[in-house]
C-alpha positions in Angstrom: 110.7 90.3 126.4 113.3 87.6 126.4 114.7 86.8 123.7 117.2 83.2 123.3 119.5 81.8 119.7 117.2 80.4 117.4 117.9 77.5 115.6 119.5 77.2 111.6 117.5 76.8 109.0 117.8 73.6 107.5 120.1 73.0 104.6 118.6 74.4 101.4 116.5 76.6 103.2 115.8 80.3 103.8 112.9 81.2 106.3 111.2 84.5 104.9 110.3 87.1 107.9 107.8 90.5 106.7 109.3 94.0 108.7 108.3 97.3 109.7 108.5 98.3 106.2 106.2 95.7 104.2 103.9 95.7 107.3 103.7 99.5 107.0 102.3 98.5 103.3 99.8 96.7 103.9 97.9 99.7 106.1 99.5 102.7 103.3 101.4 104.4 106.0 105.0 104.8 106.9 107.4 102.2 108.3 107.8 105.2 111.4 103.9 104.4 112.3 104.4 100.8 112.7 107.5 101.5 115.2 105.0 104.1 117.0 102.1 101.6 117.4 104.7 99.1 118.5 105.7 101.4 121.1 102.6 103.7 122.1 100.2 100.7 122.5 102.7 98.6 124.4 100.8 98.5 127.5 97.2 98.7 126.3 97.3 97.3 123.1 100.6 95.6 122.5 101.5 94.6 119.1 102.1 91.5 118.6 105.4 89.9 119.1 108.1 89.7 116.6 109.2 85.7 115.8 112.4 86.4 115.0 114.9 89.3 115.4 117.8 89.9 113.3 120.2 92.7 114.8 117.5 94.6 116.1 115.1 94.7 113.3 111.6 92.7 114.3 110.0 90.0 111.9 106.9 88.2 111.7 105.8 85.3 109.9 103.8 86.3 106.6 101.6 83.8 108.1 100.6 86.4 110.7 98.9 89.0 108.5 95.3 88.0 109.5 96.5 88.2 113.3 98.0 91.6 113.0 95.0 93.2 110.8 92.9 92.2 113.3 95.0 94.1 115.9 95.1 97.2 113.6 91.6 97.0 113.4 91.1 96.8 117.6 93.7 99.8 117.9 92.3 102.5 119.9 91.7 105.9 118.2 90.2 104.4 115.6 87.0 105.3 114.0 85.3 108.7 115.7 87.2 110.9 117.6 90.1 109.4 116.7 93.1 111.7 116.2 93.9 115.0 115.7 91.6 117.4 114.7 91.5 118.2 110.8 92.4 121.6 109.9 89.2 123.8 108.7 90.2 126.3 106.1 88.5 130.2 107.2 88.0 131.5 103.4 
């Protein structure tokens, strides 16, 4: 990905950008499973693109939710047969 300067916000204003973190809350998981979907499905899946990128933390619009439920919902492993087995107790 290439990534260029983006322009200043405009006097008065502060553009608001949703991370790992808050994206992580909308699916009740772990800020660690959003960075592994971003990299595991790269290839197959890719998650979509950050719009801004401050240090080296992502953001995406909060405009973007819809778009990236929907790619949560296409991920692969998902429904049967998905992960790892569950553990079966021998009492």
């Amino acid at each position: 990905m290439e990534y260029s300067d983006g322009p200043a916000a405009p006097p008065g204003t502060t553009f608001r950008y949703v991370d790992m973190v808050e994206i992580a809350s909308w699916f009740d998981v772990g800020h660690r499973a959003v960075a592994n979907w971003r990299s595991r499905y790269a290839g197959s899946h890719p998650f979509p693109e950050p719009d801004v990128v401050i240090g080296r933390t992502p953001g995406w619009a909060p405009g973007r939710k819809a778009e990236i439920e929907q790619w949560a919902a296409a991920r692969p492993g998902q429904g049967a047969g998905g992960g790892r087995p569950r553990k079966v107790d021998s009492d």
